[in-house]
Structure formats: structure tokens, C-alpha cells
C-alpha positions, 0 to 999 in steps of 0.5 A: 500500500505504501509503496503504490502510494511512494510510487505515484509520488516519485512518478509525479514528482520526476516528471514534474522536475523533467518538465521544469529543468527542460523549461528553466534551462535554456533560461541560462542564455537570458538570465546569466549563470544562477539559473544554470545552478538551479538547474543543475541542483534540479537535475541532481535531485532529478536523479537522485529520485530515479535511483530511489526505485533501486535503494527501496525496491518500489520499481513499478512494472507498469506502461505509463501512457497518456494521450495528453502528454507525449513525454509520458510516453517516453521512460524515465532516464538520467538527466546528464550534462550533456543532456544539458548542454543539448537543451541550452545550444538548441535553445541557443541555435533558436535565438541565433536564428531569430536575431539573424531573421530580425537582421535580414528583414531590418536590410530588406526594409531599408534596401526596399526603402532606398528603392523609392527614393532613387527611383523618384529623382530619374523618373521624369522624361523629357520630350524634345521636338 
């Protein structure tokens, strides 16, 4: 009885702290390096809690699967540095393409722009007799 309830427990608990390293770990590029700390003593503790089912014997045989949140779908697993890294340089790559798509649009609109202004002052014809 106890360890059905154990179970549940730490079931929600890994999957609560996987979602909140996944979301706060790429923050590290905006907010400096306390938020890549915290995330690291989550990810501790993530861990930590995975090898609880080894130390008391509450492993679970059962298929955990829910329509409504694919990650549910996937099994639990170490969350490493690595893993870490792969979070922050996908988010990174993502904020690199942003700024670069912001630069490109920003030169096309003043390339368009000096487009009118030439255009305007050769645009009159003359027509001699």
C-alpha cells in the first residue's frame, strides 16, 4: 500500500522536475549563470529520485501512457550534462536564428526603402521636338 502510494509520488514528482529543468534551462542564455545552478541542483535531485526505485525496491512494472502528454510516453532516464548542454545550444541555435531573421528583414526594409527614393529623382522624361 505504501509503496503504490511512494510510487505515484516519485512518478509525479520526476516528471514534474523533467518538465521544469527542460523549461528553466535554456533560461541560462537570458538570465546569466544562477539559473544554470538551479538547474543543475534540479537535475541532481532529478536523479537522485530515479535511483530511489533501486535503494527501496518500489520499481513499478507498469506502461505509463497518456494521450495528453507525449513525454509520458517516453521512460524515465538520467538527466546528464550533456543532456544539458543539448537543451541550452538548441535553445541557443533558436535565438541565433531569430536575431539573424530580425537582421535580414531590418536590410530588406531599408534596401526596399532606398528603392523609392532613387527611383523618384530619374523618373521624369523629357520630350524634345
Amino acid at each position: 500500500m505504501w509503496k503504490d502510494l511512494i510510487w505515484k509520488v516519485k512518478l509525479k514528482l520526476t516528471y514534474f522536475a523533467q518538465e521544469v529543468i527542460n523549461e528553466i534551462a535554456y533560461l541560462f542564455i537570458y538570465y546569466g549563470e544562477h539559473l544554470l545552478v538551479l538547474t543543475l541542483r534540479i537535475s541532481v535531485s532529478y536523479n537522485s529520485l530515479l535511483a530511489m526505485d533501486k535503494k527501496y525496491n518500489i520499481i513499478k512494472n507498469v506502461s505509463i501512457c497518456n494521450n495528453t502528454c507525449p513525454y509520458l510516453m517516453f521512460p524515465l532516464r538520467k538527466i546528464s550534462v550533456t543532456r544539458l548542454l543539448q537543451i541550452i545550444a538548441c535553445n541557443r541555435a533558436e535565438l541565433c536564428c531569430h536575431k539573424l531573421i530580425d537582421c535580414l528583414l531590418e536590410t530588406y526594409k531599408m534596401y526596399e526603402s532606398s528603392d523609392d527614393d532613387n527611383g523618384s529623382d530619374n523618373s521624369s522624361l523629357e520630350i524634345y521636338m
